[in-house]
N, C-alpha and C positions, 0 to 999 in steps of 0.2 A: 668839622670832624677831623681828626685827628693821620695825620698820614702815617702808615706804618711802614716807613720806609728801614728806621731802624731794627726793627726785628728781621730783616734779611740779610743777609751777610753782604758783604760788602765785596768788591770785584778780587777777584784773589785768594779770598777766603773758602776755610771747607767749612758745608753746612755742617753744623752739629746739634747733637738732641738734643731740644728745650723741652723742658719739664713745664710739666701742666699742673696749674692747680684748679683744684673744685671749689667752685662757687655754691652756697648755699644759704638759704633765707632763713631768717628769724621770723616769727611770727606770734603776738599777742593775740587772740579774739576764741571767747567764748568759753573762756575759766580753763582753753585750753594754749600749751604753748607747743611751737612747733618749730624744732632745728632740724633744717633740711627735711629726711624724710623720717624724722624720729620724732613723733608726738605724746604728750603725757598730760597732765592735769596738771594746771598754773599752782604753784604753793603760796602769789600774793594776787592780789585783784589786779592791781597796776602794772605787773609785769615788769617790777622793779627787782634787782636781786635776785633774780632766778638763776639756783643753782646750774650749772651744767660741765662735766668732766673740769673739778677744780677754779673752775673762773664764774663768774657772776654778770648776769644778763645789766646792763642799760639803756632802755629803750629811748633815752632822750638824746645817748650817747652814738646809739644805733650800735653797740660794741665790747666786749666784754674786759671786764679787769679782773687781777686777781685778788682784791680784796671784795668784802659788799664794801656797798656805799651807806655812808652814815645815816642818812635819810632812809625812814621809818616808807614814805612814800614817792609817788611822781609831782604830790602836791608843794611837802614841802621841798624836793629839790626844785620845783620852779620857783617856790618863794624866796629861796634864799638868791636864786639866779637875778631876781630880780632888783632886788637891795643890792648885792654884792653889785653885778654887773656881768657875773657869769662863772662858772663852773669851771 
């Protein structure tokens, strides 16, 4: 485990506000998708490409980009993963 010694300040120092940020999940299952706590109806089976506020879901990437991905699905992004050698 990770010591958090660096997020304290250090002898001398004044503390000062750290900004937080929110964690929140992606989630494929059940033709339905789900960011954080906002849920709607999957627009592909795979859960490839799925639109959300300008960027585009990758669930193999677990991460969104701003383009879609060329890949029609999760099938053939793995096929080509696997010829190529990776993505």
């Amino acid at each position: 485990m990770a010591d958090f010694a660096l997020a304290r300040p250090m002898q001398g120092e004044r503390e000062t506000e750290v900004s937080t940020m929110a964690v929140w999940n992606v989630n494929h299952s059940d033709g339905k998708m789900r960011f954080g706590s906002y849920t709607r109806k999957a627009t592909t089976p795979s859960g490839c490409n799925e639109p959300f506020k300008n960027a585009y879901w990758c669930p193999k990437r677990k991460w969104f980009s701003k383009e879609p991905c060329p890949f029609s699905n999760r099938f053939e992004c793995m096929s080509f993963a696997r010829l190529c050698g990776g993505v």
